[in-house]
C-alpha positions as CSV (number, residue, x, y, z in Angstrom):
1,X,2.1,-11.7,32.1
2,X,-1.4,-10.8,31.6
3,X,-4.4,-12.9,30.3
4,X,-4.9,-11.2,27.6
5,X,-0.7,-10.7,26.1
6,X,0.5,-12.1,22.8
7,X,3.5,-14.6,23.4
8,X,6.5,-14.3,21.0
9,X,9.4,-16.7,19.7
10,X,12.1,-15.7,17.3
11,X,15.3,-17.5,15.8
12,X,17.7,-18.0,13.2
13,X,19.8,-20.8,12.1
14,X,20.6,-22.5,9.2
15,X,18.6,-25.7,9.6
16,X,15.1,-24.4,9.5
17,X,14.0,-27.8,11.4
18,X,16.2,-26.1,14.3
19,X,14.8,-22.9,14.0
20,X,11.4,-23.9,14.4
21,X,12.3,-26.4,17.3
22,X,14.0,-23.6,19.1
23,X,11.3,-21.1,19.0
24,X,8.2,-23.7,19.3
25,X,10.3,-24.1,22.3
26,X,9.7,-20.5,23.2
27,X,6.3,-20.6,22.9
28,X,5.4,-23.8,24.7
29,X,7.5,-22.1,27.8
30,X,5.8,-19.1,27.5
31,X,2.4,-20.8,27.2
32,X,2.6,-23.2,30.0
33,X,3.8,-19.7,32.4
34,X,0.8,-18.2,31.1
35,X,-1.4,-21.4,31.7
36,X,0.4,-21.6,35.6
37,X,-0.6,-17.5,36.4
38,X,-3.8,-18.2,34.7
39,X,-5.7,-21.5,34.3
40,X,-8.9,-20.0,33.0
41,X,-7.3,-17.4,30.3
42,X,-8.6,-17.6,26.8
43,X,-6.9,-19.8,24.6
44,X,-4.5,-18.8,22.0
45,X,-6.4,-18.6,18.6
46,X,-4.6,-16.8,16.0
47,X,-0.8,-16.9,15.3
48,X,1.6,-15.2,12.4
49,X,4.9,-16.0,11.0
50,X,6.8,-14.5,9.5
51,X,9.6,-16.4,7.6
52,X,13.2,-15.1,5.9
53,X,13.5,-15.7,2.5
54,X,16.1,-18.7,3.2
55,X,13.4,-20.5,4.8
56,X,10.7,-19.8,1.8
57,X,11.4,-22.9,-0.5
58,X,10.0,-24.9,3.2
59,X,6.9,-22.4,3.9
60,X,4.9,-25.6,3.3
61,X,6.8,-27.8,5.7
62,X,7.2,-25.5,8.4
63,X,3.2,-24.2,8.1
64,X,2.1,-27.9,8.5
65,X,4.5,-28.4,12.0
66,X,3.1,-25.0,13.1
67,X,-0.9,-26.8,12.6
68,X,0.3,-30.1,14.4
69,X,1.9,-28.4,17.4
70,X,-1.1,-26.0,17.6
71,X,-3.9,-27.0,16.0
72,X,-6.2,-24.4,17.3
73,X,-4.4,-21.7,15.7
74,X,-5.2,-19.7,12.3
75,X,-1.5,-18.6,11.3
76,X,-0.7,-15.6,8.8
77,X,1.9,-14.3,7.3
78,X,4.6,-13.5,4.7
79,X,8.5,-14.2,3.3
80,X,10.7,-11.3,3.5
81,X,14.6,-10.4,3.3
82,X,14.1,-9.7,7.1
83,X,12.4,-10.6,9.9
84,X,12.0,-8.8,13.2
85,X,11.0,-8.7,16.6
86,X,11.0,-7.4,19.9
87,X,14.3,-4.9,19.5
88,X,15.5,-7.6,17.3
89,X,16.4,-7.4,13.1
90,X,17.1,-10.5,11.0
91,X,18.2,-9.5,7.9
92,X,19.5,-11.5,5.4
93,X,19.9,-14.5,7.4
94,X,17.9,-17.6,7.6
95,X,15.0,-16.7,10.3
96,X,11.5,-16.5,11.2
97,X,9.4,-14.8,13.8
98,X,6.0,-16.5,15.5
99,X,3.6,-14.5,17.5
100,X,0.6,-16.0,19.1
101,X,-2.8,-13.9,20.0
102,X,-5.5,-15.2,22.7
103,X,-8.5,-13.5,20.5
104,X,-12.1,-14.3,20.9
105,X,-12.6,-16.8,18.1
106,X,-15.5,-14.5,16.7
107,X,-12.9,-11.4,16.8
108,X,-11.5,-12.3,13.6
109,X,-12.0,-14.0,10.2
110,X,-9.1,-14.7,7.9
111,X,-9.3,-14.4,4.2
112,X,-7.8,-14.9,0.6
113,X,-8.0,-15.7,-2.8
114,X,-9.0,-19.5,-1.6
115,X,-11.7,-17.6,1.1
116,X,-12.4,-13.9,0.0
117,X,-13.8,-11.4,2.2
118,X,-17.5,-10.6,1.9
119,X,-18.9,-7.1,1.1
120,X,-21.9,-7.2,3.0
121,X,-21.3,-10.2,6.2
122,X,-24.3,-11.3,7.6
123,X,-22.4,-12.8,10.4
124,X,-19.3,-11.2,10.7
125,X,-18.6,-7.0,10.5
126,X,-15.0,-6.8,9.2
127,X,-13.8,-3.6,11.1
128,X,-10.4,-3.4,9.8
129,X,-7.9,-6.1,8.2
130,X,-4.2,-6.7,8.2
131,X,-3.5,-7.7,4.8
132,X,-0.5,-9.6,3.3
133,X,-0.1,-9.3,-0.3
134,X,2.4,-9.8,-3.7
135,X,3.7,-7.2,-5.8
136,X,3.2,-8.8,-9.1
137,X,-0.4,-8.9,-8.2
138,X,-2.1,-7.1,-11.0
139,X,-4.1,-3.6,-10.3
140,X,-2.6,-4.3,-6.5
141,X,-4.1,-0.7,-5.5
142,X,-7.7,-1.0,-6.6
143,X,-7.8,-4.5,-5.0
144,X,-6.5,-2.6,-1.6
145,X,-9.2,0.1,-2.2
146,X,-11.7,-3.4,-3.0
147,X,-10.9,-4.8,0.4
148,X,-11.4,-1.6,2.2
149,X,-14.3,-0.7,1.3
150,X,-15.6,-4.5,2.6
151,X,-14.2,-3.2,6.5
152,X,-16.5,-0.5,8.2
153,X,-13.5,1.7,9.2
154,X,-11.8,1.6,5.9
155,X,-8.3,1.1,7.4
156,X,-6.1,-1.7,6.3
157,X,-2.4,-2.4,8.0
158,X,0.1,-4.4,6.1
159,X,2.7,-5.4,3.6
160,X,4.0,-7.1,0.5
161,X,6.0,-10.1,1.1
162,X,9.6,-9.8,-0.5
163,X,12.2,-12.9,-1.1
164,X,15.2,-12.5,-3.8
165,X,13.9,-16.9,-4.3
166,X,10.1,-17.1,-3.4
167,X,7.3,-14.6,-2.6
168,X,4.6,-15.9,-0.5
169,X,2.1,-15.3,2.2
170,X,-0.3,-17.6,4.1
171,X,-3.6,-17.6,5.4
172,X,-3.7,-21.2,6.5
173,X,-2.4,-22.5,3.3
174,X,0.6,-21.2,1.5
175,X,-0.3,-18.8,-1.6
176,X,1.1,-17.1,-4.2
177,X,-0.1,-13.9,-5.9
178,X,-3.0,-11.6,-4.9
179,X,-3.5,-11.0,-1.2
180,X,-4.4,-12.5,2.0
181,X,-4.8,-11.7,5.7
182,X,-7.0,-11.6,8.8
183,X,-10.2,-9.2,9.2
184,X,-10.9,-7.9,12.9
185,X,-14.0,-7.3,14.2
186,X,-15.0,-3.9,16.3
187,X,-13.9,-5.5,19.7
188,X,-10.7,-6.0,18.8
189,X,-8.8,-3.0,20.1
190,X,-6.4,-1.7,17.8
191,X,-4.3,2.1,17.1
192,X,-2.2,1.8,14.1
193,X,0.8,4.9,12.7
194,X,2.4,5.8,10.0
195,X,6.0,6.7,9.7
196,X,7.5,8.1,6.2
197,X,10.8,8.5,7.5
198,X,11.6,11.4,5.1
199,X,11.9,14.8,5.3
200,X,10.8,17.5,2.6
201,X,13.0,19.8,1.2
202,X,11.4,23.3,0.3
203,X,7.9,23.9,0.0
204,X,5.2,21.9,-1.1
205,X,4.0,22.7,-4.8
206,X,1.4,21.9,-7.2
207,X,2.1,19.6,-10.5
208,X,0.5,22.3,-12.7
209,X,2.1,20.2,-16.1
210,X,2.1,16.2,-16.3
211,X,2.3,13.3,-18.7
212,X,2.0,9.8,-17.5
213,X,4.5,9.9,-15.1
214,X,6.3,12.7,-16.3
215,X,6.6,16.0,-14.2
216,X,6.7,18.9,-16.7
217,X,5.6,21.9,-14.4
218,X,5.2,22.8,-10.5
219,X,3.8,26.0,-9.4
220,X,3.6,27.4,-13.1
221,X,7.9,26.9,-14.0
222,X,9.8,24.1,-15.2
223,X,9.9,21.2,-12.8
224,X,13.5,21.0,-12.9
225,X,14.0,24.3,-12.5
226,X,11.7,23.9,-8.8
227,X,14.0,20.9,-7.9
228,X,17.4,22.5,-8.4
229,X,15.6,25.3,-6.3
230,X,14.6,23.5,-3.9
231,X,18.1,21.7,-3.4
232,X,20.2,24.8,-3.8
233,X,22.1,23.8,-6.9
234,X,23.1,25.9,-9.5
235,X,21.1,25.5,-12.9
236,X,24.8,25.8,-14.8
237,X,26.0,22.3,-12.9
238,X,27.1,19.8,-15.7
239,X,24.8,17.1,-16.1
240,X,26.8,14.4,-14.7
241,X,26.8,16.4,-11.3
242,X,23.7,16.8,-10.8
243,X,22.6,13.7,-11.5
244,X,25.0,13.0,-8.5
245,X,23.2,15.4,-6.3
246,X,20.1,14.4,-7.2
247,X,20.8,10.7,-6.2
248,X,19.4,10.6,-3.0
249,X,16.8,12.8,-3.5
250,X,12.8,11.1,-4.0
251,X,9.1,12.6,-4.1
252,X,6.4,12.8,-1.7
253,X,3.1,13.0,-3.7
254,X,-0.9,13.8,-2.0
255,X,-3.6,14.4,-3.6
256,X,-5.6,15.6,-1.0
257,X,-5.2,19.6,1.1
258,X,-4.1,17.6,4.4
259,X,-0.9,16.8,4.1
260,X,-0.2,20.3,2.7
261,X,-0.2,21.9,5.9
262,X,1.6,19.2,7.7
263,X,3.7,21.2,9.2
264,X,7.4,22.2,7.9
265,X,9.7,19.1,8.3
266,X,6.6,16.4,8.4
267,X,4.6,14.7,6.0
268,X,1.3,13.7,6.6
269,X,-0.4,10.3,5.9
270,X,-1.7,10.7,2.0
271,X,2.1,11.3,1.0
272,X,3.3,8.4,-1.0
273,X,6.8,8.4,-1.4
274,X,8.3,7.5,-4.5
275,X,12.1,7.6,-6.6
276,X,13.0,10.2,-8.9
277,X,13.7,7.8,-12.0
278,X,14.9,10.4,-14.1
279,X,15.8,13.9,-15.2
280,X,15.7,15.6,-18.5
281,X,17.8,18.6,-18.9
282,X,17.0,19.9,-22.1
283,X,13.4,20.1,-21.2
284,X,13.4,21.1,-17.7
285,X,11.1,17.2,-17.1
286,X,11.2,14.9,-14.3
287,X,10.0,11.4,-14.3
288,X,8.4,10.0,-11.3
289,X,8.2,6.1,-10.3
290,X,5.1,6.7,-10.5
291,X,2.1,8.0,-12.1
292,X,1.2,12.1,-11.7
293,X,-1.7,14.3,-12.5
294,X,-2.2,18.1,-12.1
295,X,-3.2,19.6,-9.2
296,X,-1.6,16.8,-7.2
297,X,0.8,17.8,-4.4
298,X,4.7,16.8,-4.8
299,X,7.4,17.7,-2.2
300,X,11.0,16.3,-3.0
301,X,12.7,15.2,0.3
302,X,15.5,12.7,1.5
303,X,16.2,10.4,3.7
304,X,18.3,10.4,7.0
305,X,19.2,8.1,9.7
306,X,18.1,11.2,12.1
307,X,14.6,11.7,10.5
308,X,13.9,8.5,10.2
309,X,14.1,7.6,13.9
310,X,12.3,10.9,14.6
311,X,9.7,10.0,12.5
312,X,9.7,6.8,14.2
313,X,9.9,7.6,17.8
314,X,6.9,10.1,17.2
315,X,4.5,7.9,16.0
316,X,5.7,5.3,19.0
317,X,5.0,7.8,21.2
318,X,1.2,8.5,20.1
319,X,0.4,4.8,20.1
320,X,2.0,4.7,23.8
321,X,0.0,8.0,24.8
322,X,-3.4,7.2,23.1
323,X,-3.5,3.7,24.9
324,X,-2.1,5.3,27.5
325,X,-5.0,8.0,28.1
326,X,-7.9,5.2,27.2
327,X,-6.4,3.0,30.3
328,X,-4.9,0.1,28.1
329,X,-2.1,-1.3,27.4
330,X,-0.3,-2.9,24.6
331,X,-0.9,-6.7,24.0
332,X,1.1,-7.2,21.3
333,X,2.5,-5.2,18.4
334,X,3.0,-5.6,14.4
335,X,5.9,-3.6,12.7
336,X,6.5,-3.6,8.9
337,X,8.8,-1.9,7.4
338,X,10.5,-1.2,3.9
339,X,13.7,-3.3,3.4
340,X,15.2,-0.3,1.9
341,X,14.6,1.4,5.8
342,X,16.3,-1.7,7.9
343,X,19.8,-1.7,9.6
344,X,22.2,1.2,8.4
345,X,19.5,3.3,7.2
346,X,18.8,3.8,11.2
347,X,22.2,3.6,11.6
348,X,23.4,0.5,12.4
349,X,21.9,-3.5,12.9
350,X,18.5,-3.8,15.1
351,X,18.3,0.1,15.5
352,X,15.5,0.6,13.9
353,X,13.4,-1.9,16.4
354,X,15.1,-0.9,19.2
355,X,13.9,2.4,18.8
356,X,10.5,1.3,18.4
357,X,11.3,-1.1,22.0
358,X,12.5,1.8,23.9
359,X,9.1,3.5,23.4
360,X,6.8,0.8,24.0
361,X,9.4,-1.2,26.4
362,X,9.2,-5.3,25.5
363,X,5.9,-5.9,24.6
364,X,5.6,-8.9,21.7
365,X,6.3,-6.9,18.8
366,X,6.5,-9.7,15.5
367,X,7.2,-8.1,12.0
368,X,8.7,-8.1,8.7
369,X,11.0,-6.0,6.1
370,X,8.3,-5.3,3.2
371,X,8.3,-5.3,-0.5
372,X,5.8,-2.5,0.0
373,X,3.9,-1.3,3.1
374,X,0.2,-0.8,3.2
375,X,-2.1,1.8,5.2
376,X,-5.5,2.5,4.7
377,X,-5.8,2.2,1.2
378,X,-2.7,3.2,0.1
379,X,0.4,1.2,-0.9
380,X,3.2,3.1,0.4
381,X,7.1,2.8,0.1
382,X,10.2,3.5,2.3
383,X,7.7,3.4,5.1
384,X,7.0,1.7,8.7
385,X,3.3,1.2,9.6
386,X,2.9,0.1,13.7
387,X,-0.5,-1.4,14.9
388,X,-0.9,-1.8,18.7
389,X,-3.1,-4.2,19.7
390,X,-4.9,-3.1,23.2
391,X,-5.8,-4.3,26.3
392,X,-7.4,-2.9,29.9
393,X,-3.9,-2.2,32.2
């Protein structure tokens, strides 16, 4: 165990009080191991937890232990359907996930609606930010594009919490609505992918006729027309088929020429995916969960247990090689992924983090199953976005 590794504790039970116990447990053990390798390692400052949506209704309870046991600790985090760890998936069960992180107190600054972010920090230079957020929050994307522009890089990592009973997040105190998180300053060392998990069908075309979020023309013909194309379905199917067909199918969307030449099979990082809401037949229109100008790029794709975990194991793999060529290695990990992505989607339970495990072995990997996943600026969906923290092998 090095100095400078995260320490992890996850489990599930249906008495959060034991929960808690147990992986407080975890921690302690790991800690005092820690402590016995290496008396003078820097303490452990911030911590995240993330909590299943059984255990939201005690967020308050369970935030307050976590500050008695270890009051030196910021915590963050979120509620979610699911939880996950180290090659572990919680879904749907009562849960939660704590990770602990022995950063320079000066490394990082947390912030929310109760402590916002400054533009211009005279004492602090927000680098980039992992950022917790709600859905209902209203005009959620300019607020991410807000917050980004108050890092120096730009890049935010995240996710929106998601609970069928109670959304939350926490920055040191439970909250509701708008956003939350931690900034991290330029010495904290961190890589961070994107995985879409989709792959496009046909060619990439150009919305050359839109309304709202209506699709009325790609590449100059009727949109429908380019779909049923694209699909290889016969224009004469009856429409209760092809709505059928069309079922699984959604839309990747850029706006800028670098996802264009992604290469066949891949989408690049300005694709947001979104559903195919609807179909008119008599008009040739598509509607889009979401809105659509001309000149934007759209691909329609699907998605597969065996590009998803393509998708996955590829951007693994250039976290592992990028630390890998700078002489570090991984401290601890984040993973959030879309709860429409999680067990049988990859196949079956806990595949989808033990893929992600057997690429960057057992290193402290805490996460959640989002309402919505966030990178960069963008709010993204049916996505996974991994952030490596590093430190010298």
């Amino acid at each position: 165990m090095s100095p400078a590794s995260f320490v992890l504790a996850h489990a599930a039970n249906s008495d959060w009080k034991f929960a808690l116990t147990r992986a407080r447990d975890q921690l302690q053990s790991q800690i005092a191991e820690r402590h016995s390798r290496h008396p003078d390692a820097r303490p452990f400052t911030l911590g995240w937890c993330y909590l299943g949506d059984y255990y939201a209704d005690e967020a308050e309870a369970i935030l307050s232990a976590l500050q008695a046991e270890f009051p030196d600790v910021s915590w963050v985090g979120a509620s979610a359907l699911g939880v996950s760890a180290t090659g572990v998936e919680y879904f749907d069960e009562p849960a939660l996930v704590l990770m602990l992180a022995p950063l320079p107190r000066t490394a990082f600054r947390l912030f929310s609606g109760l402590q916002p972010l400054p533009m211009h920090p005279t004492d602090f230079p927000a680098h980039t930010a992992l950022v917790h957020a709600e859905g209902s929050t209203p005009d959620l994307q300019e607020l991410l594009q807000e917050l980004a522009v108050r890092t120096t890089t730009g890049y935010l990592f995240g996710g929106l919490s998601s609970a069928r009973n109670r959304t939350l997040h926490i920055a040191d105190h439970v909250l509701s609505g708008g956003l939350s998180g931690v900034a991290f300053g330029p010495e904290v060392d961190l890589i961070s992918r994107v995985t879409q998990g989709c792959q496009p069908i046909g060619t990439i075309r150009t919305i050359t006729g839109s309304e709202d979020n209506y699709v009325l023309r790609l590449d100059g013909r009727p949109a429908l027309a380019c779909l049923l194309d694209d699909l290889g379905l016969d224009t004469e199917l009856p429409t209760e088929e092809m709505l059928e067909a069309l079922s699984g199918t959604l839309v990747g969307l850029s706006t800028g020429t670098g996802d264009v030449a992604a290469g066949a099979g891949q989408f690049g990082p300005d694709t947001l995916v979104r559903h195919l809401i609807g179909v008119d037949p008599q008009n040739q229109v598509l509607a889009i969960g979401d809105e659509v100008t001309e000149g934007m790029h759209l691909a329609f794709c699907t998605r597969d247990a065996q590009a998803a975990r393509a998708d996955l194991v590829r951007i693994a793999l250039e976290v592992r090689t990028e630390l890998a060529g700078s002489g570090k290695a991984i401290a601890g990990a984040l993973y959030v992924s879309c709860s429409g992505r999680g067990g049988p989607h990859f196949g079956g339970p806990h595949a989808e983090l033990q893929t992600v495990r057997d690429v960057l072995g057992d290193v402290p990997l805490a996460g959640f199953f989002a309402a919505g996943e966030i990178a960069r600026d963008h709010l993204y969906g049916y996505t996974g976005v991994l952030t490596a923290f590093a430190m010298p092998e």
